[in-house]
Residue frames as a rotation matrix with the C-alpha (Angstrom) as fourth column:
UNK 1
0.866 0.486 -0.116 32.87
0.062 -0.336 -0.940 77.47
-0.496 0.807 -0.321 48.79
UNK 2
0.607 -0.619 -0.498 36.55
-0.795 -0.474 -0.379 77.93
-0.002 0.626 -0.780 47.79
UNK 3
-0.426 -0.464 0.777 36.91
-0.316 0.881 0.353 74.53
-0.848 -0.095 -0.522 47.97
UNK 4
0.315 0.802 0.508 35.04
0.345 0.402 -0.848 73.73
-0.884 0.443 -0.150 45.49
UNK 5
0.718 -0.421 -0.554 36.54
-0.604 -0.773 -0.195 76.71
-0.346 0.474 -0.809 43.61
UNK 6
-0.038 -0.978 -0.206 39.72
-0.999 0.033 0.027 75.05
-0.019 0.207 -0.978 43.42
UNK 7
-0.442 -0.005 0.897 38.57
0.429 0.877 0.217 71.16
-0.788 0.481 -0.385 42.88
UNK 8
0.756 0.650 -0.077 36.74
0.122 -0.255 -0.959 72.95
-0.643 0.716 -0.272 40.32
UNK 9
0.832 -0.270 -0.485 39.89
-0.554 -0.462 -0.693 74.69
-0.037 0.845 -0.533 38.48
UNK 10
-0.494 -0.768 0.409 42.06
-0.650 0.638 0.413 71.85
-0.578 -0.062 -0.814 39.37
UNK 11
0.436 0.463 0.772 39.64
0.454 0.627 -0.633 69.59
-0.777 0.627 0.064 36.98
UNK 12
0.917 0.325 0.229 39.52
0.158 0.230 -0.960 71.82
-0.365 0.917 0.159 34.53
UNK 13
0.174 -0.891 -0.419 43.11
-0.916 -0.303 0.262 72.41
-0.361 0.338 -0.869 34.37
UNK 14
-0.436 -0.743 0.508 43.47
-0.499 0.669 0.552 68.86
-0.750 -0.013 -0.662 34.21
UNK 15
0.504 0.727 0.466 41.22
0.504 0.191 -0.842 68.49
-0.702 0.659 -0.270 31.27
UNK 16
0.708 -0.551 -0.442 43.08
-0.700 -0.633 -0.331 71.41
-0.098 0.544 -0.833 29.16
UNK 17
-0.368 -0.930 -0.016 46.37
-0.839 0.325 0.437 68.81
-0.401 0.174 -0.899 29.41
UNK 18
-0.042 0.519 0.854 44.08
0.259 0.831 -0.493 65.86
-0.965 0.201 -0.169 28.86
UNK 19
0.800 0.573 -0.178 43.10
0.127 -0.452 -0.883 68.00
-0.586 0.684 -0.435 25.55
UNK 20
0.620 -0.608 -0.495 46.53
-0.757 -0.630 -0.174 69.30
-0.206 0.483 -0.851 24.68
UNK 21
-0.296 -0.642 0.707 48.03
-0.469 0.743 0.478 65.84
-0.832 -0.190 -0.521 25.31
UNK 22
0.199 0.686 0.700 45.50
0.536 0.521 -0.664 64.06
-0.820 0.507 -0.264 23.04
UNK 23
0.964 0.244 -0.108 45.75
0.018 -0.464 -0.886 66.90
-0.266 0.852 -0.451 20.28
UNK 24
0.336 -0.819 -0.465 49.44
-0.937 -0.343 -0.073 66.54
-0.100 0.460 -0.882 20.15
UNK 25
-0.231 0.008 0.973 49.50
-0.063 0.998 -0.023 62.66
-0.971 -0.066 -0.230 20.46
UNK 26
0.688 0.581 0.434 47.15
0.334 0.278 -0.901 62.83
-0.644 0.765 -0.003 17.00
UNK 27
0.902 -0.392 -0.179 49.52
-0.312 -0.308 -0.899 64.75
0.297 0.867 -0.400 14.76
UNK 28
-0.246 -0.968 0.055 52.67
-0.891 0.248 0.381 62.89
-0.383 0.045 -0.923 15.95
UNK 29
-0.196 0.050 0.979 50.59
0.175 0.984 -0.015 59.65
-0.965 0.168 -0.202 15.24
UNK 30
-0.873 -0.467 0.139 49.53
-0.021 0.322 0.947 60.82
-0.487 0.823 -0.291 11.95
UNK 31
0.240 0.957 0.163 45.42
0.819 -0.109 -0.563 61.57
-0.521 0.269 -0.810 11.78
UNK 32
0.555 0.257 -0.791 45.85
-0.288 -0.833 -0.473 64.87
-0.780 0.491 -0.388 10.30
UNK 33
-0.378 -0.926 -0.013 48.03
0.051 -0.035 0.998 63.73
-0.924 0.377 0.060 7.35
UNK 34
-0.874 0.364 0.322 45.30
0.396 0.148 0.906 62.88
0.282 0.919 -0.274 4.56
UNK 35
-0.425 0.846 -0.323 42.27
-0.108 -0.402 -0.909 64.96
-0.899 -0.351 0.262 5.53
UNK 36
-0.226 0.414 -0.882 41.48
-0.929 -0.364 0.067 65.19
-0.293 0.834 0.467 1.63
UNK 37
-0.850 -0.511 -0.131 41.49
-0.525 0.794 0.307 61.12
-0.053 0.330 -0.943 1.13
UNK 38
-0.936 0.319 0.152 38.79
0.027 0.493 -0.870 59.95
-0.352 -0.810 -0.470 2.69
UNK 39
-0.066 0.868 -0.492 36.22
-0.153 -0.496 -0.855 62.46
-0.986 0.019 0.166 1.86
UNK 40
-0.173 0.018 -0.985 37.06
-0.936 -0.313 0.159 61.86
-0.306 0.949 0.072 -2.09
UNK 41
-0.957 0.122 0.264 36.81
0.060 0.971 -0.230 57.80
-0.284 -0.204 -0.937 -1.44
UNK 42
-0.485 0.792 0.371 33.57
0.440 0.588 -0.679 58.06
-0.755 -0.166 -0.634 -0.85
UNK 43
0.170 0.755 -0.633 32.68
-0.560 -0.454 -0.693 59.71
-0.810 0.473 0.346 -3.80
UNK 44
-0.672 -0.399 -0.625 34.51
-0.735 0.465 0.493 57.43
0.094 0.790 -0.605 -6.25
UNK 45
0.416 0.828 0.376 32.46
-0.836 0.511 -0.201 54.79
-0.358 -0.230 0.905 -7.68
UNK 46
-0.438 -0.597 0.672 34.11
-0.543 0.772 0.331 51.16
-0.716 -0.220 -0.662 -7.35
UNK 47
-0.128 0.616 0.777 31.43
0.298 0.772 -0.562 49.43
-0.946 0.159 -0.282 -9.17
UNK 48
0.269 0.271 -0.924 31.83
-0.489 -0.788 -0.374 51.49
-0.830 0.553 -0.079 -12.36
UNK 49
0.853 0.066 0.517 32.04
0.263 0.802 -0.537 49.33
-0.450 0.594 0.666 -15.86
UNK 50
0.959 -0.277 -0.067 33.81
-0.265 -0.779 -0.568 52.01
0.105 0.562 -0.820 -17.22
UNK 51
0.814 -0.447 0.370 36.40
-0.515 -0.264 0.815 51.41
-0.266 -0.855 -0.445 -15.43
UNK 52
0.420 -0.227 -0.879 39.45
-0.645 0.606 -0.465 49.33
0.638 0.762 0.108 -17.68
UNK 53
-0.793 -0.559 0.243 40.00
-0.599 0.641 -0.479 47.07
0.112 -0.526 -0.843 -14.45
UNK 54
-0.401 0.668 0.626 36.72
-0.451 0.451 -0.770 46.13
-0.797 -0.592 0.120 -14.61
UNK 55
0.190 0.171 -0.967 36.58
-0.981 0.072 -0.180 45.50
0.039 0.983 0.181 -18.11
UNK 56
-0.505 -0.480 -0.717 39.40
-0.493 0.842 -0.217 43.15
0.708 0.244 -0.662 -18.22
UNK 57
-0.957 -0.002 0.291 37.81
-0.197 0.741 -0.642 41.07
-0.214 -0.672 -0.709 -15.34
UNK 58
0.246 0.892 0.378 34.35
-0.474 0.451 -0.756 40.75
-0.846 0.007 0.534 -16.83
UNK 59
0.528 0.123 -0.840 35.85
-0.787 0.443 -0.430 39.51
0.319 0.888 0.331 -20.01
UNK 60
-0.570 -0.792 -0.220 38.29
-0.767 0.609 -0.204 37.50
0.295 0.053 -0.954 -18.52
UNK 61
-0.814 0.355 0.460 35.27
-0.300 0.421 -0.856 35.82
-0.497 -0.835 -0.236 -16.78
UNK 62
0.110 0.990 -0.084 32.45
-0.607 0.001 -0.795 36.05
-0.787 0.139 0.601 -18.97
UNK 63
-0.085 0.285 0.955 31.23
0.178 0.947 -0.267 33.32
-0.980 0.147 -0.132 -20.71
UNK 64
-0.626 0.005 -0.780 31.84
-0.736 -0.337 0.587 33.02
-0.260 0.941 0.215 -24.51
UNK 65
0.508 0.810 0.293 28.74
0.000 0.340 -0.940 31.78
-0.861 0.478 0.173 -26.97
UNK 66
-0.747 -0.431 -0.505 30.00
-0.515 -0.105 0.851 30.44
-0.420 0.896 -0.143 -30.21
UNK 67
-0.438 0.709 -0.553 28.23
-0.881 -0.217 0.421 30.13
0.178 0.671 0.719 -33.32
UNK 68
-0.448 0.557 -0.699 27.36
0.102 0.809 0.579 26.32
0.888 0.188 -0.419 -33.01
UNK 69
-0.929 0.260 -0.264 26.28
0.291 0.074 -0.954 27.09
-0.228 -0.963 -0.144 -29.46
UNK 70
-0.457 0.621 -0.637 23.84
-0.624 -0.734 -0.268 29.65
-0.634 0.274 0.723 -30.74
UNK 71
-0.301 0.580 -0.757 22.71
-0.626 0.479 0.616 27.44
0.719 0.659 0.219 -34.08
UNK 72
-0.951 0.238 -0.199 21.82
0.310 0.758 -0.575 24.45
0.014 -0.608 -0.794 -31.37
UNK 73
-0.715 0.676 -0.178 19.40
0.411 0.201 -0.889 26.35
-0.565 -0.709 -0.421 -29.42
UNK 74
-0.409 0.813 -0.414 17.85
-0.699 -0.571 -0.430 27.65
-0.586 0.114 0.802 -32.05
């Protein structure tokens, strides 16, 4: 039975460093730096006209109708 005991609190010690290793590994690499970024991404909307980059690229693209175009088809 006190074998067990002690493969038991030799795991979980070696979990706790697993844990403490990993949580200090992340904030030297840099996950915790923008916590606020992400979440505000996904509310922004990309696809908005409004937008005055999207402007200029639908005019720069869209097709222009001049007048004799217009008198033709009618």
């Amino acid at each position: 039975m006190s074998g067990v005991l002690i493969f038991l609190f030799l795991l979980s010690g070696l979990f706790v460093l697993l844990i403490v290793a990993g949580i200090f590994w992340s904030i030297r690499s840099g996950q915790f730096d923008d916590l606020e970024g992400p979440a505000e991404r996904i509310v922004m909307d990309d696809d908005d006209p409004m937008l005055p980059a999207r402007r200029l690229n639908k005019a720069a693209n869209s097709p222009t109708i001049s007048l004799t175009q217009t008198e033709h088809t009618q």
